[in-house]
C-alpha positions in Angstrom: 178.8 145.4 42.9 179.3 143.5 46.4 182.2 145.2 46.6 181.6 148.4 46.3 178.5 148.0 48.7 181.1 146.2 50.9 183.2 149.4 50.8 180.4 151.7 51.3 179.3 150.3 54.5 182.7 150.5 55.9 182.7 153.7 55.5 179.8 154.5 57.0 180.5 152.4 59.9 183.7 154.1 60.2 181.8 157.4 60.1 179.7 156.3 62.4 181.9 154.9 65.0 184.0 158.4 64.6 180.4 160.2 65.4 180.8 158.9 68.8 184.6 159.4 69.5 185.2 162.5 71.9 185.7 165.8 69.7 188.5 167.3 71.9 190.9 164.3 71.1 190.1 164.1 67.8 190.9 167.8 66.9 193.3 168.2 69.9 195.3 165.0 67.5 195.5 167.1 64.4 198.9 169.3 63.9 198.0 171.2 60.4 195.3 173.2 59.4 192.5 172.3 56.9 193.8 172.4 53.3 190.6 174.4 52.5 189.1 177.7 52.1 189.0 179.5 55.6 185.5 179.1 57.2 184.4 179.2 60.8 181.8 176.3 61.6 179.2 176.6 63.8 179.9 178.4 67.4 182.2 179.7 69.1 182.1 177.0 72.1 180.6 174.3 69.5 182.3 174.5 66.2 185.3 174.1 64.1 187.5 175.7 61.7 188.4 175.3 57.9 191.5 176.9 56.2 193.5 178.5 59.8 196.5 180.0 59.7 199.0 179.7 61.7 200.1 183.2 64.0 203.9 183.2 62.6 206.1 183.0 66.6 207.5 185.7 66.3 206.8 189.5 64.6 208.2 193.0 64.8 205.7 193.6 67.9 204.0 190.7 68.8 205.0 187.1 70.0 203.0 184.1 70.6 203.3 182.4 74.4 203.0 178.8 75.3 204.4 176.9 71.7 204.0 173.9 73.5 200.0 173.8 73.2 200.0 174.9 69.6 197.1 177.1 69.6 198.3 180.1 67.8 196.1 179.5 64.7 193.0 181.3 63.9 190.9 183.0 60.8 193.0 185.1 58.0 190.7 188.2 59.4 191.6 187.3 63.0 195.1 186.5 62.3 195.6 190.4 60.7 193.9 191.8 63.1 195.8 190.6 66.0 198.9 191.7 64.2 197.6 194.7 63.5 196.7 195.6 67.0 200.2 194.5 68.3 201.4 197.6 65.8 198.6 199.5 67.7 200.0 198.9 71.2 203.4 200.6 70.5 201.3 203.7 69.5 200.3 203.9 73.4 203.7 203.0 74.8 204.3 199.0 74.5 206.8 197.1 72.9 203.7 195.6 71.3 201.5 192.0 72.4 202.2 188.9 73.9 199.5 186.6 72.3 198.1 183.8 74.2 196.0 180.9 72.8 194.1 181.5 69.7 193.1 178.2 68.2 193.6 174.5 67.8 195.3 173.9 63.8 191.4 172.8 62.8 189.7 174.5 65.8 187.2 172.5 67.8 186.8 171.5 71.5 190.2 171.2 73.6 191.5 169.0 75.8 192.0 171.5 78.5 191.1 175.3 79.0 188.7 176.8 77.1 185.3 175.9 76.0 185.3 178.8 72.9 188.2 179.5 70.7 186.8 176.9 68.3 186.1 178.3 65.1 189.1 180.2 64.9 188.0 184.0 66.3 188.9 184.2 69.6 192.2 185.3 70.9 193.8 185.8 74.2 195.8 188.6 74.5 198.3 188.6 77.6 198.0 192.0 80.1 201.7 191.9 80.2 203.2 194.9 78.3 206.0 193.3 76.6 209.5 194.0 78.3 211.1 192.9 75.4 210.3 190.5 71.6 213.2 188.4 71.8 212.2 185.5 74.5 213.2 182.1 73.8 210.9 179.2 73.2 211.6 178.2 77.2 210.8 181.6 78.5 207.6 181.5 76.3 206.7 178.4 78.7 207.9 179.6 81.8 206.9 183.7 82.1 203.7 184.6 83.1 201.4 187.5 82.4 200.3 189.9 85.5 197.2 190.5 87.2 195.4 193.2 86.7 192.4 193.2 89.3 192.7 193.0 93.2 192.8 189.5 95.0 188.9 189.9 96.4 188.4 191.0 92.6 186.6 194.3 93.7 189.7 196.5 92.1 192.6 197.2 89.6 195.4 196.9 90.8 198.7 199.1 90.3 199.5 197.4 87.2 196.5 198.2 85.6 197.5 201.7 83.6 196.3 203.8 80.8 198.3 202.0 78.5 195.8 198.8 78.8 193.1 201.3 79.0 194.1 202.6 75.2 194.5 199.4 73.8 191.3 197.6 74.9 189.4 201.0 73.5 191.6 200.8 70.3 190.3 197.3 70.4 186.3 197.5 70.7 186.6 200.4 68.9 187.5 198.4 65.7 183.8 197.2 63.6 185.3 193.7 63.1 185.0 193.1 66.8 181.9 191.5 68.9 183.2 191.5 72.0 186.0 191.8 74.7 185.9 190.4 77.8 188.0 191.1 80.9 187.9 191.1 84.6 184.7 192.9 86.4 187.0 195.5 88.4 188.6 196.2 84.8 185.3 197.1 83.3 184.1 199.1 86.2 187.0 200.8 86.2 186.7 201.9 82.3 183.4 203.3 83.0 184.5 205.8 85.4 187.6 207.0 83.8 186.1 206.6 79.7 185.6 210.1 78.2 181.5 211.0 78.4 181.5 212.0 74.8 183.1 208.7 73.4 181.8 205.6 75.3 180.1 203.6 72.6 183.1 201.2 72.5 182.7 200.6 75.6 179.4 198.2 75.6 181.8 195.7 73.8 183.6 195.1 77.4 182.9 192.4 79.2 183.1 191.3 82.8 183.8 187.5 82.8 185.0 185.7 85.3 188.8 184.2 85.1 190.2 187.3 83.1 192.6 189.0 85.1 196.0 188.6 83.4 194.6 188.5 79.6 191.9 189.8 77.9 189.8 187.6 75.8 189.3 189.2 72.0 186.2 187.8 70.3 185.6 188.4 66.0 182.5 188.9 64.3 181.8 185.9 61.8 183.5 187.0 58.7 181.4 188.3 55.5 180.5 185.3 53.7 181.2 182.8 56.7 177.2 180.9 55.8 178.5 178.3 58.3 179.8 180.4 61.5 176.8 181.3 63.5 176.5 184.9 65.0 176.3 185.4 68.6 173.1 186.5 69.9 173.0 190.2 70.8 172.9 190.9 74.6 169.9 192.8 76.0 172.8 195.8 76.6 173.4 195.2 72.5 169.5 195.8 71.8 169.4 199.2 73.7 170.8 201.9 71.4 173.6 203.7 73.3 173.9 201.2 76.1 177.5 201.3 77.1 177.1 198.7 79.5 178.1 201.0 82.5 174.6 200.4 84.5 173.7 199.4 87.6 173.7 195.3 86.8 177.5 195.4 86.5 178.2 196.1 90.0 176.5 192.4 90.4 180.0 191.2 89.5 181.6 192.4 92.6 178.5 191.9 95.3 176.2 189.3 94.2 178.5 186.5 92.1 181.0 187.1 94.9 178.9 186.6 97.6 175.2 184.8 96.7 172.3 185.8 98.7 170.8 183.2 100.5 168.1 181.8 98.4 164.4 182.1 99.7 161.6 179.8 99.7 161.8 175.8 98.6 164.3 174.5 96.4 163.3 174.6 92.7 164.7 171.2 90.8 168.6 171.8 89.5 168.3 172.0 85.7 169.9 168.8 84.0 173.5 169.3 83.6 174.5 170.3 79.8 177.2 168.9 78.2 180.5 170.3 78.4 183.3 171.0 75.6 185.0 168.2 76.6 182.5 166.0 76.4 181.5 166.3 72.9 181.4 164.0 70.2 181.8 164.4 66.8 177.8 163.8 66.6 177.1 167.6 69.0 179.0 169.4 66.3 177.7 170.9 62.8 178.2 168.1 60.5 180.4 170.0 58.1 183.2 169.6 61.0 183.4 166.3 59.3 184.8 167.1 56.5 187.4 170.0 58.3 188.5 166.6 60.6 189.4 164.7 57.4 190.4 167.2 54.7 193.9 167.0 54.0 
């Protein structure tokens, strides 16, 4: 009997002592997915994953860039998905995708880069159309996607084209996807130039900062995900027919660019939240437990 009390309290001190361990190294550590069914946990910027699989390197039209971080896992919906839409692009003129990071082998927080892709439904999806399928695991390291917005980020560019156009609408267009986000100037521009008879789509584009060479492709939870928590609808979301094509998105390229000088006294900063990086085991849904230590 003193034994197996013995055992039981080291493992909950060992539980406990992992609580407070940062999350990022703990999941950044693992290099194989969950052996369990595939669930999303929790958020996407506060989560984890159970059951991912892995993006295979290479396709027929798609690759997967940067092998070195090993983030090309996601959800079995997410994971079709993005190689179906690689089979999409050639239908408007690529070679098909590069595919940028997806998700850590068990999700969770990183140890650089993002603070989502943890649950395993969020993909970045390179700008680049493919010159060619056949680069080597150095080239994957070295190339680099292009930019699509101007350098005062008011603009496209000349290598933004109706090609990317097409595929971000073939994109949002799909039921499976929340969201999309992309540079301001992209989204602006996609309001002007989208048909007035088919602009629904279109309220599932973005503007986000830091998205000018990639777009950022963002999944529903899954049917039957009970642990992966929905995002909460935008105000844009709630109004029926809202493309988000009004006035509020040219804030992106006056306002965030260049802040108005605030009036009045100083209200008190907010306290600073925790970031990604600094999470322990303890800020994430508890069921991330068991995704750490499954086998």
């Amino acid at each position: 009997m003193i034994r197996i009390l013995t055992l039981l309290l080291g493992l909950t001190l060992a539980q406990g002592a992992q609580a407070q361990q940062l999350a990022n190294r703990l999941f950044g550590a693992q290099d194989a997915p969950s052996r369990q069914q595939p669930m999303p946990v929790g958020s996407y910027a506060r989560g984890c994953a159970a059951g991912l699989v892995q993006l295979p390197e290479s396709g027929p039209t798609w690759q997967a860039m940067r092998l070195s971080r090993d983030r090309n896992y996601g959800h079995p919906e997410l994971i079709g998905f993005l190689q179906a839409l690689s089979v999409a692009a050639t239908q408007v003129g690529w070679k098909g995708l590069y595919i940028g990071d997806i998700s850590q082998p068990r999700g969770g927080p990183m140890t650089s880069g993002h603070a989502s892709h943890q649950i395993g439904l969020d993909a970045d999806v390179w700008m680049l159309p493919p010159p060619r399928l056949n680069l080597t695991v150095r080239e994957r390291e070295t190339i680099s996607s292009i930019p699509v917005r101007s350098a005062d980020q008011r603009s496209v560019t000349r290598n933004w084209t109706p090609s990317h156009h097409a595929l971000l609408r073939a994109a949002a267009s799909d039921d499976r996807v929340d969201r999309i986000f992309v540079a301001a100037a992209v989204k602006i521009e996609m309001c002007k130039t989208a048909r007035r008879s088919d602009r629904a789509w279109l309220q599932k584009i973005r503007p986000v900062a830091g998205h000018d060479t990639h777009f950022h492709l963002r999944l529903k939870c899954p049917r039957g995900a009970r642990f992966c928590q929905t995002q909460t609808p935008s105000v844009a979301e709630l109004s029926k027919g809202g493309d988000g094509c009004d006035e509020t998105l040219n804030w992106w390229v006056t306002d965030y660019l260049n802040p108005p000088k605030p009036s009045g006294k100083p209200s008190k900063p907010a306290p600073r939240a925790k970031t990604p990086r600094e999470f322990t085991m303890a800020d994430l849904p508890a069921q991330c437990v068991d995704v750490l230590n499954a086998r």
